[in-house]
N, C-alpha and C positions, 0 to 999 in steps of 0.2 A: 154785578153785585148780587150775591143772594139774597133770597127776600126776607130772613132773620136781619141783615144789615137793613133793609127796606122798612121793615116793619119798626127797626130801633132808631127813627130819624129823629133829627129833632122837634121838628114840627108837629102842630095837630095834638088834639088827645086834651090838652089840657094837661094839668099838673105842672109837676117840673123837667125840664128837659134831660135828659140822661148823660150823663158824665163819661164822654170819651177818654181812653186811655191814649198818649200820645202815638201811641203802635197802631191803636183800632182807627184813630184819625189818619195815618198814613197809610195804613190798606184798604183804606175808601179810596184816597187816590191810586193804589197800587189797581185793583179790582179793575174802576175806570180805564185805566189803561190795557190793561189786559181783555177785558171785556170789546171793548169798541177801537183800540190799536191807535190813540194819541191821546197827548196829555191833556187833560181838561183845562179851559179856559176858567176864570174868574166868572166868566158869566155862564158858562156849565153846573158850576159848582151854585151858583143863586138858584138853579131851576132842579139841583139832583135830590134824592127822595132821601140822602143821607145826611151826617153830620152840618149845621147850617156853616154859611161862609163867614158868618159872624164869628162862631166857633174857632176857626180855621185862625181867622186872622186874630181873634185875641192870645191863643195859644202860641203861635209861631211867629204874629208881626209880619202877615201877610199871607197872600193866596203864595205870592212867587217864592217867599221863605221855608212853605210848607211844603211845594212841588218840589223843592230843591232837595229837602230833609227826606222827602219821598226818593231821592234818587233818581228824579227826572230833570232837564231842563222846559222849561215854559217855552211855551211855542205860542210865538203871534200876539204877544202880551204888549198893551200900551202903556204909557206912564195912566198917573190916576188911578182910574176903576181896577188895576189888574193888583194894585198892592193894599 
């Protein structure tokens, strides 16, 4: 991930959290994969310096919805925590 994506996370700073475009939120995931060569888990995505998973899931109705829209399949996802 570049560190313009890094620096634009949600997290931290205070204020209001910054408004991902549906695009910018699936080239977080794209980046991820590219970057490190598998798709990120749900529990990836709670610990990474971008977009939060709360984001994720209210925009797509899931970490597995989003991974999908992304163009990936989910790898190693349980029920629960993973949607």
């Amino acid at each position: 991930m570049s560190q313009q994506q890094q620096a634009s996370g949600d997290g931290g700073g205070g204020g209001r959290p910054r408004k991902y475009s549906d695009e910018e939120l699936l080239s977080w995931i794209d980046a991820y994969v590219r970057e490190f060569g598998f798709v990120p888990s749900c529990y990836v995505a709670k610990e990474w310096p971008g977009p939060s998973y709360s984001t994720y899931n209210n925009r797509f109705g899931g970490w597995i919805p989003a991974v999908r829209k992304a163009g990936y399949e989910p790898q190693g996802e349980r029920g629960g925590e993973s949607e």
